[in-house]
N, C-alpha and C positions, 0 to 999 in steps of 0.2 A: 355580635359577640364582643368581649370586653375584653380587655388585653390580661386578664388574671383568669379569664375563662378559656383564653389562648394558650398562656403557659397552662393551666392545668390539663388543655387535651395536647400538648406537649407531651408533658409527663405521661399522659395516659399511653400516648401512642409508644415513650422509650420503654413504658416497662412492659406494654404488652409485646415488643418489638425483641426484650430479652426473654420473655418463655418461648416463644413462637420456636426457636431452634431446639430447645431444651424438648420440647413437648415430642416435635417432629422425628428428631433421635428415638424419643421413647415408642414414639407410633411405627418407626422403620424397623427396629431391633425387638420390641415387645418386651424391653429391659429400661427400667427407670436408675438412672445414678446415681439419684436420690435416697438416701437414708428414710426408712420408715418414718419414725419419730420426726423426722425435721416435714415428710410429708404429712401429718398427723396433725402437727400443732400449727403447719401452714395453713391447712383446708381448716380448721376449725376457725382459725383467725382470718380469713378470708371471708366466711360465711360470717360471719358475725359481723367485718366490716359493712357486707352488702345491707343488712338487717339495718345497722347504724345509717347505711348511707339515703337508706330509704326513708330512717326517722328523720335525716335533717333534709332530705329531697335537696340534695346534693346529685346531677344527671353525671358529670364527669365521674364520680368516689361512684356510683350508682353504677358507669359501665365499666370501671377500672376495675372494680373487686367481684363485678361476676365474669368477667373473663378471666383475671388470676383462679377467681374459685374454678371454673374449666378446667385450666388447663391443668391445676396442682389435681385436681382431682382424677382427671387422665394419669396423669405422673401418679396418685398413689393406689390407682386402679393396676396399673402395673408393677408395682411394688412389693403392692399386698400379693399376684401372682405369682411373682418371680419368689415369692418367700415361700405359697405351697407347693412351687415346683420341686421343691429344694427334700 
């Protein structure tokens, strides 16, 4: 592994290390604190990163944006319920 393939599963590992809580929250309570719209325009910009990361075969962008795509989509799985509970 290359030292720019190092920082990038770095990276990989902080940002996937900052939903990991966020997500867990929304899995304990069944309540996302997440804004609709900000889960909306994440998940589509997520999926779309994965699509991109596939076109440049890119394996780090490739497991970085389908685990954010996961986890936002968790988060707006509970979002979108918490809004028909209402």
């Amino acid at each position: 592994m290359t030292p720019l393939e190092i920082m990038g599963m770095i990276g990989l590992i902080a940002v996937a290390c900052a939903w990991v809580p966020e997500t867990i929250r929304t899995l304990r309570t069944k309540k996302s604190g997440l804004e609709l719209k900000f889960n909306l325009v994440y998940v589509a910009g997520s999926l779309l990163l994965v699509a991109y990361s596939f076109g440049i075969n890119d394996m780090i962008f490739i497991l970085l944006n389908t685990f954010a795509s996961i986890m936002s989509l968790i988060n707006l799985y509970y979002t979108i319920m918490e809004k028909r509970r209402r």
